[in-house]
Structure formats: structure tokens, C-alpha cells
N, C-alpha and C positions, 0 to 999 in steps of 0.2 A: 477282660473280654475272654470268652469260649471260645476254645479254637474248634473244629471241626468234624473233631475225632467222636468215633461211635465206639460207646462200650454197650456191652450186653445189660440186661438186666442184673444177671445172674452175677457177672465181676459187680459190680457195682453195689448190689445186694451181701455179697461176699464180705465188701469192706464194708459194711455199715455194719454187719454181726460180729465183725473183729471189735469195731468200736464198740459194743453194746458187751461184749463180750467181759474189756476192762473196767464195767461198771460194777458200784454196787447189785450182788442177786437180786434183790426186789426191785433196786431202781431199775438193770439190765431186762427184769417179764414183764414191767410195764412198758416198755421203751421197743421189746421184743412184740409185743403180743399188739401196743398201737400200729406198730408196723405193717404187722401181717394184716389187721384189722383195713387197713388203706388198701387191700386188693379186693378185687372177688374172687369169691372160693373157686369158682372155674381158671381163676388165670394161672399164665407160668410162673409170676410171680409169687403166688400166694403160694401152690403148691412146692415150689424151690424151699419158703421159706417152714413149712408143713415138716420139711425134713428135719429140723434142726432142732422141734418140738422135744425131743429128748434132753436135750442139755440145760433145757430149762425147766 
């Protein structure tokens, strides 16, 4: 069971690009790029994730 607790988007987002991060490169931009694909481009989601578009 969940307990309570509110994380942000953006922690939560943080640690899934860590995960994606120790992936295989090509496995890591599909796994990156379906990610960002699940927001729309207006949200703070999407654009958090905008930023990291470099690394990959």
C-alpha cells in the first residue's frame, strides 16, 4: 500500500532518468524519448524532461 506522501513531478522524473540513464544508449532514447512522448508539449512535465534532450 501507498502511503501519503506527495513527491513533485520533477523528483520523480529525476529518478526515472537516473534509471534510463544506466541503460543500454539506444535502449536508454527509446525508453527517454516514450517518456517525454506521454506529456504534452505545453506541460511542466514535458518541458523538465526538454532539458535533458542533450545527453541523449
Amino acid at each position: 500500500m501507498l502511503d501519503n506522501t506527495v513527491y513533485s513531478s520533477e523528483l520523480l522524473l529525476s529518478n526515472i532518468i537516473q534509471v534510463i540513464l544506466n541503460l543500454d544508449d539506444e535502449v536508454g532514447k527509446l525508453v527517454f524519448d516514450g517518456l517525454k512522448a506521454s506529456f504534452a508539449i505545453d506541460s511542466k512535465e514535458y518541458q523538465y524532461l526538454a532539458n535533458f534532450d542533450l545527453i541523449h
